[in-house]
C-alpha positions as CSV (number, residue, x, y, z in Angstrom):
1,X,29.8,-1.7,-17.7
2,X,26.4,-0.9,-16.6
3,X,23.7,-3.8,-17.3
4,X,20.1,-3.5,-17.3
5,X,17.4,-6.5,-17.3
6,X,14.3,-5.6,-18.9
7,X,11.2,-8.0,-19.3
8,X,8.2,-8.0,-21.8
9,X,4.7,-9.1,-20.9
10,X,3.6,-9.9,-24.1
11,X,2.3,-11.7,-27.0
12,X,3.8,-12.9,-30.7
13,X,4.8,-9.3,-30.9
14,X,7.8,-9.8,-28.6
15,X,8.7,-13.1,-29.9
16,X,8.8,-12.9,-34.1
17,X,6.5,-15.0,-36.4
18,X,6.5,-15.9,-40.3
19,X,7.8,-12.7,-41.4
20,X,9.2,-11.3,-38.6
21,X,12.5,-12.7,-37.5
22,X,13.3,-12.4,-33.7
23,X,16.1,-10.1,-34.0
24,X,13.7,-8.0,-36.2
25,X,11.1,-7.0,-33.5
26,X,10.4,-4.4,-31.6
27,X,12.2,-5.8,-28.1
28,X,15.6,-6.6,-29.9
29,X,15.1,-2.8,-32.1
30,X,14.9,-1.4,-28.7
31,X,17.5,-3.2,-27.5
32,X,20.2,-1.8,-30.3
33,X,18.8,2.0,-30.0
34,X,19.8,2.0,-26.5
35,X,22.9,0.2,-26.7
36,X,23.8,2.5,-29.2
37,X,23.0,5.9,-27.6
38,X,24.5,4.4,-24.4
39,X,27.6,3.2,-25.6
40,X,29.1,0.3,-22.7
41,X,25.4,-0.4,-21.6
42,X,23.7,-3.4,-22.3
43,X,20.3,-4.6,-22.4
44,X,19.4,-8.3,-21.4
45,X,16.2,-8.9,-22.2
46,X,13.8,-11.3,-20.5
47,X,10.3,-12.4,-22.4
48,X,7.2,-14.0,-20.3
49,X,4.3,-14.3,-22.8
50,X,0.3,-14.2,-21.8
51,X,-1.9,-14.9,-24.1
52,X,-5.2,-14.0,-21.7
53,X,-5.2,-11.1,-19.7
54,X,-5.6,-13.2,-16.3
55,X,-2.0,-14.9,-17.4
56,X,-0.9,-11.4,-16.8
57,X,-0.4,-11.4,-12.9
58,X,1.6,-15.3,-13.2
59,X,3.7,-13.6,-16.4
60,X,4.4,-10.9,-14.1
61,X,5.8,-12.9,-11.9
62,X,7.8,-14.9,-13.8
63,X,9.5,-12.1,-14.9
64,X,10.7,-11.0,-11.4
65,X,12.2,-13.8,-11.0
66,X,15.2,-12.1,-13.3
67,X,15.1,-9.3,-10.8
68,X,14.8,-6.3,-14.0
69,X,15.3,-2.8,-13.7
70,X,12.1,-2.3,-16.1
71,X,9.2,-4.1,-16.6
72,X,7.1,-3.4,-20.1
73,X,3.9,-4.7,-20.6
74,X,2.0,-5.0,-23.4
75,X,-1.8,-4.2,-23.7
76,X,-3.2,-5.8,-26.8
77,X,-6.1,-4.6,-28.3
78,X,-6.8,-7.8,-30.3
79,X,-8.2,-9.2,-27.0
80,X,-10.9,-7.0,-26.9
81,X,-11.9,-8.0,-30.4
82,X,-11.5,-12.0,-29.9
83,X,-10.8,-14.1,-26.7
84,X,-7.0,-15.5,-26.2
85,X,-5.9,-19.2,-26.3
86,X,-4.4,-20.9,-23.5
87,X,-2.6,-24.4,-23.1
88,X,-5.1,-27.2,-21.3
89,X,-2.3,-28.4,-18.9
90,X,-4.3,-31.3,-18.0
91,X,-3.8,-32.7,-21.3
92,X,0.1,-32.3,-21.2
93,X,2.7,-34.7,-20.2
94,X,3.7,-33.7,-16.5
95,X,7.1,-32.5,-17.3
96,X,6.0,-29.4,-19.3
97,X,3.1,-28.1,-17.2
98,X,5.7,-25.1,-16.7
99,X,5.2,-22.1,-18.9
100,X,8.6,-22.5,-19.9
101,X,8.4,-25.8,-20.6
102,X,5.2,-25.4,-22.0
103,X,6.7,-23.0,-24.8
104,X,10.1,-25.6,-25.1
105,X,7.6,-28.2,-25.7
106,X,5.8,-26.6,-28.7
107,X,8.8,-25.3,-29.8
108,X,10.3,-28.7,-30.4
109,X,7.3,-30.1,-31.5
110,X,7.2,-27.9,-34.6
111,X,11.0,-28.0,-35.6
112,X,10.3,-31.5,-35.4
113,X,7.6,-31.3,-37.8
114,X,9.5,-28.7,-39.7
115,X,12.1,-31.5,-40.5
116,X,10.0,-34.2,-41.8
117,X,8.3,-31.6,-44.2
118,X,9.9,-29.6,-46.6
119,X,7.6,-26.5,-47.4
120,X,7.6,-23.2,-46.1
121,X,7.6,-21.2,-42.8
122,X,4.0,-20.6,-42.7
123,X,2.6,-23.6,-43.7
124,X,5.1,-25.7,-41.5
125,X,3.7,-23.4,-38.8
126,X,0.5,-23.6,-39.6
127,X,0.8,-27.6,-39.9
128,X,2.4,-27.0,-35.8
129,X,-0.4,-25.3,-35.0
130,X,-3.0,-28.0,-36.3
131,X,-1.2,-30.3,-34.2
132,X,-1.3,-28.5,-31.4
133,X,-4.8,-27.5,-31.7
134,X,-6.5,-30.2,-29.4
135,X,-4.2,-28.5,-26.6
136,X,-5.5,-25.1,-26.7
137,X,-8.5,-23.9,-25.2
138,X,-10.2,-20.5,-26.2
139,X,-10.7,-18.3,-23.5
140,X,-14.4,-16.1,-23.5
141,X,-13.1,-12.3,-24.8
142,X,-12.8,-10.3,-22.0
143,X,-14.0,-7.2,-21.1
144,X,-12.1,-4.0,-21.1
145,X,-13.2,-3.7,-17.3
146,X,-12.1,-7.4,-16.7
147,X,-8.7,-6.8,-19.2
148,X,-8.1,-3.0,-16.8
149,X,-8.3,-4.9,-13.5
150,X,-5.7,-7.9,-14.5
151,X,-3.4,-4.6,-16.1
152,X,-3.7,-2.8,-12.6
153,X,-3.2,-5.7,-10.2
154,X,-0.3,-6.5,-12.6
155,X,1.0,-3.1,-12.3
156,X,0.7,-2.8,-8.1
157,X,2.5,-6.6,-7.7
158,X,5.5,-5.0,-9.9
159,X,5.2,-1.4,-8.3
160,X,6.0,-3.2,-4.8
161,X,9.2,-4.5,-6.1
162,X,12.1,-2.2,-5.0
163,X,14.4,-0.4,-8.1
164,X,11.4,-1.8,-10.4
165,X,10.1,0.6,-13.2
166,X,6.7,-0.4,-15.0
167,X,6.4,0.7,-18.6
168,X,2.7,0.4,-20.2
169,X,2.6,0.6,-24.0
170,X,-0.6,0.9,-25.6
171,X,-2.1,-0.9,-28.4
172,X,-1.5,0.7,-32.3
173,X,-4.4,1.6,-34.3
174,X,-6.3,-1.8,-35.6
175,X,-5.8,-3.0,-39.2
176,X,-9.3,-2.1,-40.3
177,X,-8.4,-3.2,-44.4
178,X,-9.2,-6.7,-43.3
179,X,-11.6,-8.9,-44.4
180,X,-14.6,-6.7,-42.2
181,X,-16.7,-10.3,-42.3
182,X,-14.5,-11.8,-39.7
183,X,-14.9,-8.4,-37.5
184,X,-17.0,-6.6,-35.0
185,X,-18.5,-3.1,-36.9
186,X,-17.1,-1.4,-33.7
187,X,-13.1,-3.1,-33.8
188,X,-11.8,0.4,-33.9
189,X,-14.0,1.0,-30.9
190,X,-12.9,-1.2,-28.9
191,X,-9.0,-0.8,-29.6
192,X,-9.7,3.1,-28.5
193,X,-11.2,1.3,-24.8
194,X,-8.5,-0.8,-24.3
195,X,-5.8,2.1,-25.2
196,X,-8.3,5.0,-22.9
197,X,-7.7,1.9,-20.0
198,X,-4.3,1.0,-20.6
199,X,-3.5,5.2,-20.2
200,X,-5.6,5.2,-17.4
201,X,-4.1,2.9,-15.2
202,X,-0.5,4.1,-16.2
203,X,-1.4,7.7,-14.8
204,X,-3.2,5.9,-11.6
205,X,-0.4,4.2,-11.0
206,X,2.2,6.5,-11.8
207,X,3.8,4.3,-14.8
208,X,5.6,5.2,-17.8
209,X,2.9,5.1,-20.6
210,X,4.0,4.5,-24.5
211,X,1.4,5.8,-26.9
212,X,1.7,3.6,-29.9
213,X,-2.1,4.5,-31.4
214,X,-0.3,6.7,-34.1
215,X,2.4,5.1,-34.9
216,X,0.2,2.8,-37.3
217,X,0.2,4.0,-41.1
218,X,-1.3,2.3,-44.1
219,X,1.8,0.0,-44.8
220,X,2.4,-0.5,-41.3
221,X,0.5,-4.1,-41.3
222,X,1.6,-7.6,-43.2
223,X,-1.2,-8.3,-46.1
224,X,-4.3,-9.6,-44.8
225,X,-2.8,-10.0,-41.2
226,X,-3.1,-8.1,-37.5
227,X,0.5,-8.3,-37.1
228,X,3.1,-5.8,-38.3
229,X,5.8,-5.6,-40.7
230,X,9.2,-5.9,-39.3
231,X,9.7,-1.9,-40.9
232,X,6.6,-1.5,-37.7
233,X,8.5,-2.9,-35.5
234,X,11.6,-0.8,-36.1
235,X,9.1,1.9,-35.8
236,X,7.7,0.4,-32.9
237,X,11.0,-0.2,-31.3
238,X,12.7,3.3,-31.7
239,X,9.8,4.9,-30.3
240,X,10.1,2.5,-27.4
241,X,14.0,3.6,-27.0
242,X,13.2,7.5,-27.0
243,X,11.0,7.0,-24.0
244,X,13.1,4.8,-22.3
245,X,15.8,7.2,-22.9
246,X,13.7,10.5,-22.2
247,X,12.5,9.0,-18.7
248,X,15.9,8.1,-17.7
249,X,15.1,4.5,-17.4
250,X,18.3,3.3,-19.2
């Protein structure tokens, strides 16, 4: 029974949040199309998470450590619009300085506070998160130029992996019914540079490219939020398995 590894670069999209169950995003919808068009296959998936385009290239590698068939990454436009957060190891007890442990060691942290407060998903996460805060660092908001060159090197360390397939999926439209206070009069700008240099690199480097600018309607988005409903990430997901499919990837 054929079994294929495939591993996501990516961000909360890949991983669920309030909302958006684990088993309802677009990874795991993938997953289920292609099992079910290719009856006997199976997909194991593999997640390494960035949350700053230079965590790309380290992500990248920590997903080749589970030797995949196909690697996906995903290029966010968000980070052209504001900069990413990133764990300050130094202030971390030594044994979770790995990303892996970094993310066990959050994790527990907020289904320990979880326990000890009875309320709801979102505001035992957002409690986590206040907790957490003094850990984070922002990164500065990179440019697309700096974003393009972590994308490519990212793309050329996975190219020089034997049997390895890169996948580049593109950001969706923005959410532009949001508060317009909190963002820059040229978001939808930006999210067109960052999807022009994530299909530019994929046809440099000869990579599967996933255009997802379309896919994005006016119910596509949670209320208020950057993030999609889990009905996107069906969306998102089936359109992910038809060009997985269509290449003759899986």
């Amino acid at each position: 029974m054929p079994r294929i590894t495939v591993a996501f670069l990516g961000q909360c999209h890949t991983s669920g949040y309030p909302g958006v169950a684990p088993e309802a995003t677009f990874p795991q919808v993938c997953r289920r199309a292609v099992e079910a068009f290719r009856p006997g296959t199976t997909l194991e998936l593999v997640f390494a998470p960035y949350q700053h385009p230079s965590e790309l290239p380290p992500s990248a590698e920590q997903a080749l450590r589970a030797h995949p068939r196909i690697v996906v990454i995903e290029v966010i436009g968000w980070l052209a619009v504001k900069g990413g957060r990133a764990a300050d190891l130094s202030r971390l007890p030594a044994r979770v300085r790995t990303r892996y442990e970094r993310m066990k060691h959050f994790r527990e942290v907020s289904q320990r506070l979880a326990a000890q407060v009875p309320d709801t998903l979102t505001r035992v996460a957002a409690n986590a998160h206040e907790i957490l805060r003094p850990l984070l660092s922002r990164h500065p908001r990179p440019t697309v130029a700096e974003y393009e060159s972590y994308v490519d090197e990212t793309v050329a360390a996975i190219a020089r992996v034997p049997d390895t397939h890169v996948v580049i999926q593109g950001p969706g439209a923005p959410n532009l019914e949001l508060d317009a206070r909190g963002l820059p009069v040229d978001t939808e700008e930006r999210y067109r540079a960052v999807e022009a240099m994530a299909k530019r690199v994929a046809e440099q480097r000869g990579a599967l490219y996933v255009d997802r600018w379309d896919s994005v309607t006016s119910t596509f988005f949670m209320p208020g939020d950057i993030r999609p409903r889990a009905d996107g990430h069906s969306m998102w997901g089936h359109l992910l398995a038809r060009e997985l499919l269509g290449a003759g990837l899986v």
